[in-house]
N, C-alpha and C positions, 0 to 999 in steps of 0.2 A: 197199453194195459200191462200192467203189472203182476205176478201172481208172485204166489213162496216159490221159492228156488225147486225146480225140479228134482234135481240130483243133490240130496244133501250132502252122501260119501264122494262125491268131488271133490265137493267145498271141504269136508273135515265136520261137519257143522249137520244138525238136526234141527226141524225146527217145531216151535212150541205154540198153540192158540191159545194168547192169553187175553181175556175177555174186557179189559181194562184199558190196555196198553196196547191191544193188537195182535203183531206176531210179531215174535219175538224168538231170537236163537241164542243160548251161551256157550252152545258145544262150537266153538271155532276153535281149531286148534292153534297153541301156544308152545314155545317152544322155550324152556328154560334152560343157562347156563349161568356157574357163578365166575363173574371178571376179576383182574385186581387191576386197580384204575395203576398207574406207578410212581405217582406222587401225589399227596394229598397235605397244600400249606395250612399249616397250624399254629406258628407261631404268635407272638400279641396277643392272644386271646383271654386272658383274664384268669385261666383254669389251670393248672397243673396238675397230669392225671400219672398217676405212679401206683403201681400193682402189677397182678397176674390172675385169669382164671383159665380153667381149663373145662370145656364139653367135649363128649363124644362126637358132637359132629364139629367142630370146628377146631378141634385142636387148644395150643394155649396162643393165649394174648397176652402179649409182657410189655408194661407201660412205662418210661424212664422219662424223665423231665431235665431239664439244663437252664441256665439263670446267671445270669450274674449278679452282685453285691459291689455297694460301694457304699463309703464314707457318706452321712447322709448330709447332717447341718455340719458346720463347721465342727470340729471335735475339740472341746479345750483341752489345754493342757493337763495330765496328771499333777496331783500337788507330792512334794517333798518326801517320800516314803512311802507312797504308793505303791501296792501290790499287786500283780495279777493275782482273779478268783476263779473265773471259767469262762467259756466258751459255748453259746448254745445256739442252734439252730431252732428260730421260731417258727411255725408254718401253722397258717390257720385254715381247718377244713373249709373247703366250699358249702357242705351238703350232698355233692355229688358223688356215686357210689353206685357201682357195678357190681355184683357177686355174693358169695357167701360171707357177709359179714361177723358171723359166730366165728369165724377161725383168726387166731392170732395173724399176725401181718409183722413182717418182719423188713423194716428199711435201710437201707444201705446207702451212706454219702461218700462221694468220694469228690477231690479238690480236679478241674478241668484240667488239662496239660497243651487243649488246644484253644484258641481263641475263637469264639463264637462271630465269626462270619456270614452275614446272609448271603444268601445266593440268587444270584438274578436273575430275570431272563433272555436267553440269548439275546445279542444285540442284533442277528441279522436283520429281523423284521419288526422293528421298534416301534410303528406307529399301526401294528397290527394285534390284533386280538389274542391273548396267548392261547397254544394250542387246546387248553384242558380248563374247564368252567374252575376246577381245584387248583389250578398254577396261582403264583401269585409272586408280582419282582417283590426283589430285596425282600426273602424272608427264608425258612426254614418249614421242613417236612418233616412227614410221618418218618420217610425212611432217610434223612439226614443224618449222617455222624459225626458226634462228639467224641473225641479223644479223654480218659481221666488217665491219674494217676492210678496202679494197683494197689496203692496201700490203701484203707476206707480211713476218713477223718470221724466217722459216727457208725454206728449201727444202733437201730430203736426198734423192738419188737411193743407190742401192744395190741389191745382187742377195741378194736375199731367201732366206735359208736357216731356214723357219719351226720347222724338226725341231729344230735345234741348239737353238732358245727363246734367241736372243742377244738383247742390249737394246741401244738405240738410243743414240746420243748424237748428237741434231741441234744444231749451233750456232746460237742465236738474235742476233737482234738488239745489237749490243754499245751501242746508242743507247740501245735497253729497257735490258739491264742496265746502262748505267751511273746511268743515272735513277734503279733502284733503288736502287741503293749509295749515294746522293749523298740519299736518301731516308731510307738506313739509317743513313746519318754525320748526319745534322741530325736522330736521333729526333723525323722527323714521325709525324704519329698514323696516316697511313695504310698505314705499314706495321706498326704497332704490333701489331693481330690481324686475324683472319680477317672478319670482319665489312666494318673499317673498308677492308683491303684487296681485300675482293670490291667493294666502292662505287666503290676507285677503279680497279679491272685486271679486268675484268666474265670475262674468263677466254679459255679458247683454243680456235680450232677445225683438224682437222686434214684434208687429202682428199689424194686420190692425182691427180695429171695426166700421168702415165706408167706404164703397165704395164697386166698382162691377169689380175693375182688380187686378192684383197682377203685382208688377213691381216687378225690379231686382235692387239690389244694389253691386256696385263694392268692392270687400273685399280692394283693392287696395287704398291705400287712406281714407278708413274709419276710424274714430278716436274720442278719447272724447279730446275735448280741454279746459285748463282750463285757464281763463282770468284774470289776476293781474295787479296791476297800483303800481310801484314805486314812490315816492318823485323826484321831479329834481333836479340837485346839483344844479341850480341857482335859485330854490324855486317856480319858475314859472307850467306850464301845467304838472303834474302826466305822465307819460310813460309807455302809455301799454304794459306789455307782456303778454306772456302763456307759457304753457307748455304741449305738445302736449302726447298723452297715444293711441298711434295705435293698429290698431285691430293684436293680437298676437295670433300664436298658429293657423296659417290658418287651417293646416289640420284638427283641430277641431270646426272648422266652420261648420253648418249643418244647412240644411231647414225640419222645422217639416212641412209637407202637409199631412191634413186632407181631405177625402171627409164625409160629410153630407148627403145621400142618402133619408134623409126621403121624403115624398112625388112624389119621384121621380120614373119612372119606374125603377131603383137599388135600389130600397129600399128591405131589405132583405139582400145586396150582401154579408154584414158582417158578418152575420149570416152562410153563408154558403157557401160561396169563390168562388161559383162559379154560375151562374145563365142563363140559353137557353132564347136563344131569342124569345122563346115560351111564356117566363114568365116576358117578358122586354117591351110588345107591340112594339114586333118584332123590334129590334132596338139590336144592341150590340156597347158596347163601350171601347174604349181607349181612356187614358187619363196619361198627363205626372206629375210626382210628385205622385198621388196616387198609383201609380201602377198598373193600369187597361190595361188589355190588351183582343186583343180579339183572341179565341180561333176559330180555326179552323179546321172543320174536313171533310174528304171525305170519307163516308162510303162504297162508291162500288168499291172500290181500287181493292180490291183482285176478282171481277169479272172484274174489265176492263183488270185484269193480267190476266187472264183466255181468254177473246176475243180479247187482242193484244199482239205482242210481240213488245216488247220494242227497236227492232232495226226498227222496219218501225215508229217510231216516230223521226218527223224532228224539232219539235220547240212545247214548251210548256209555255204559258204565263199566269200567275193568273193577272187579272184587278178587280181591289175593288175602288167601286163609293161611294162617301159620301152618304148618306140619303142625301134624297130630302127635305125635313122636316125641314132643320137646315143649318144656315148659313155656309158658307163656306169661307166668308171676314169678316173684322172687322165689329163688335168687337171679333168675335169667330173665328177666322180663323181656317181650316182645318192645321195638321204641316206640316211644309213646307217639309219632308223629314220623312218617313215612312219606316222600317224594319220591318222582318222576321226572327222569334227566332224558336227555337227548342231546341226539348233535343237530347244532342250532344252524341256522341256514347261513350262517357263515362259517360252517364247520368248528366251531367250537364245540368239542368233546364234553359232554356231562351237563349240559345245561338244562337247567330248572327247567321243566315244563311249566306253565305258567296259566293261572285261572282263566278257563274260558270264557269268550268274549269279555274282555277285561282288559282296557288300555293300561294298567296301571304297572306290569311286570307280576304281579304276588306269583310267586309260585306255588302249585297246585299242589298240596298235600294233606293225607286223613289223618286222624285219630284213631287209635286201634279202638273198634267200636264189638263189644263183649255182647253176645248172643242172650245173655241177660242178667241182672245187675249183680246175681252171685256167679256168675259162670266164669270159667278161666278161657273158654274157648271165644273165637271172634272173626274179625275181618277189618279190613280195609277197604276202600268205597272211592274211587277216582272218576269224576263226570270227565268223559274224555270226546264229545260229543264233535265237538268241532274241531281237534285234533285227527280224528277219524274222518269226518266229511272231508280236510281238506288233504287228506291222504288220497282220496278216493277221486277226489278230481284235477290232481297234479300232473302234471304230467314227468314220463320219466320215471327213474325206481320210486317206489313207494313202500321197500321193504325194511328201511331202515329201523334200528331194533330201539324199543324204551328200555330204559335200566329202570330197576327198582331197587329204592337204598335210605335208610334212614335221612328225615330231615337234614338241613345243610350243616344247621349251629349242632348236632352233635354229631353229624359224620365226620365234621373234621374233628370235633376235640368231646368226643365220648367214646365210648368203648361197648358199646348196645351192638346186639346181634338181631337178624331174621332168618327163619329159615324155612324156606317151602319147599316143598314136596314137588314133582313135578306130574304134569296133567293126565288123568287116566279116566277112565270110563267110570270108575265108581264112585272117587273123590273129589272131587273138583275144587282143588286147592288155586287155582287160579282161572277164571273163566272172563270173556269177553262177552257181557250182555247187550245185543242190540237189538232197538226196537226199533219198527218201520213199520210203515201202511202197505199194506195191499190194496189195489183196487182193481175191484173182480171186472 
């Protein structure tokens, strides 16, 4: 025979007669801190995210992107009298956009000085799993560096209209482009292909030093174009051309995302990877691009194994509420699409929790679901039913902690934040709902 736990304040935990469901408790206690995972691959991925914002609770997030260009189709020759015209860097919005978009944006190009090298992973255990679900061979990270030049070949400020998906046209360097031209009029080999011109223009990096959002730019269609006027054969109006040098070598595309923590309650986090939301004024956060995630623990696991058995539990649901404190629509929205990592039974760090009972791998994650349909306030909703049963009958630690961090496609290459509060008696920004039978 079974009854409600005797001792709630053992457990951390109250419990509730709900006349539907049974009984039911969500006061279990949780224990939140925010992590910084310390690498997070991003490279290849289709997005180029280049900005800045800054919150009070999270400090600033500075977005830089790296790319290279090459000679696309063959390039003919210039004809007899040819002149260089300009030099422009194209870049076509994604759509994608972080922040306060009302404020001007101001970007900055400068030419690489290092050659874009992926980075692999150690060779010692090569037919092994890499340590971190975020690692990834041959590729580039969040916190990867690029080497440029100090002199900038562009700067383009503008008021950023990311809905419209308009494309850029920054004017570069006309010293760059006439160099090319003068490269392309004497068929030197270096511009001949892609190769011998990656050897000698190592490629371009781009950041924001003005403004409060970070957009997205499409690799797709990105490109440097360079503008020449021929002679008419009838001696009349010059004939523009160009010659188009698209973004090459996708999969070595990559966004450097920095956070800034000074002043902010994360100030420290660098320092020491990992920080309670004891020492955060009670706040922890995730955040996508940096790699913050938040850590979550349930310390009286092994006495709630002790006052129930795991088969009279019918349904187990974690709900995580944004802090009350901080926006949750634009400009800062909550992401739209939140997971649940863990280290996986082969010790692989950050791995997707994945739908229960479900052979298929999907990884378990909600939609920030709005208390009602004009409301800015909300929650999250994770069925973690069988995740918890089989905690409960493992044998061995069972205190192993879930992270919570936005979905996977934008925790590596968006810039979205969350941020919760941690657990108290009057708000219950994060609770563990389980329901179980009794029988009296």
């Amino acid at each position: 025979m079974l009854a409600s736990c005797e001792d709630p304040n053992e457990l951390g935990l109250e419990l509730v007669e709900d006349n539907v469901s049974g009984t039911f408790t969500d006061t279990l206690t949780i224990n939140v801190s925010t992590v910084m995972v310390d690498s997070v691959a991003n490279s290849g991925r289709s997005n180029m995210l280049v900005g800045q914002y800054t919150t009070p609770q999270t400090g600033m997030l500075h977005a830089s992107t790296y790319f290279q260009v090459g000679p696309g189709s063959s390039l003919a020759a210039p004809a007899e009298g040819a002149t260089y015209d300009s030099l422009k860097l194209i870049l076509p919005t994604s759509g994608y956009y972080y922040g306060d978009t009302t404020q001007n944006i101001t970007l900055r190009v400068n030419e690489l000085s290092s050659t874009l090298t992926a980075r692999g992973l150690p060779p010692t255990m090569p037919n092994e799993e890499p340590y971190s679900f975020f690692y990834q061979n041959s590729g580039f990270y969040n916190v990867s560096k690029a080497t440029v030049k100090p002199e900038a070949v562009g700067t383009y400020t503008f008021a950023p209209r990311p809905v419209r998906k308009d494309t850029l046209a920054i004017d570069l360097s006309n010293a760059l482009g006439q160099q090319w031209f003068d490269l392309k009029k004497a068929s030197d080999d270096k511009i001949k292909d892609t190769q011998n011109f990656v050897a000698y223009f190592k490629g371009l990096g781009i950041e924001a030093t003005a403004g409060n959002a970070v957009l997205g730019f499409s690799t797709a269609g990105a490109m440097v174009r360079l503008y020449y006027s021929e002679p008419a054969a009838s001696g009349g109006t010059r004939t523009v051309k160009s010659y188009d040098f698209p973004l090459i070598n996708s999969s070595l595309q990559y966004n450097k995302v920095e956070g800034d923590f000074t002043g902010s309650p994360l100030q420290g986090l660098k320092d020491s990877g990992e920080l309670p939301a004891t020492a955060t004024n009670d706040i922890s956060v995730a955040q996508s691009g940096t790699g913050l995630v938040i850590k979550l623990e349930i310390p009286y696991l092994e006495k709630l194994k002790e006052k129930l058995k795991p088969e009279f539990i019918n349904k187990v649901t974690l709900v995580v509420e944004p802090f009350r404190g901080t926006t949750t629509t634009y400009p800062f929205p909550v992401p739209s699409s939140v997971g649940l990592y863990e280290t996986s039974t082969s010790n692989v760090l950050y791995s997707p929790l994945v739908i229960e009972y479900n052979t298929d791998g999907i990884p378990l994650t909600s939609s920030f679901i709005k208390s009602s349909e004009t409301a800015t306030d909300g929650r999250y909703e994770f069925s973690i039913t069988e995740y918890l049963i089989d905690k409960l009958t493992r044998e061995g630690r069972i205190d192993q902690p879930l992270y919570l961090a936005p979905a996977e496609t934008d925790f590596r290459n968006g810039a979205s934040r969350l941020v919760v509060g941690a657990q108290n008696k009057n708000i219950k920004n994060i609770s563990l709902r389980i329901y179980y039978t009794t029988i009296q």
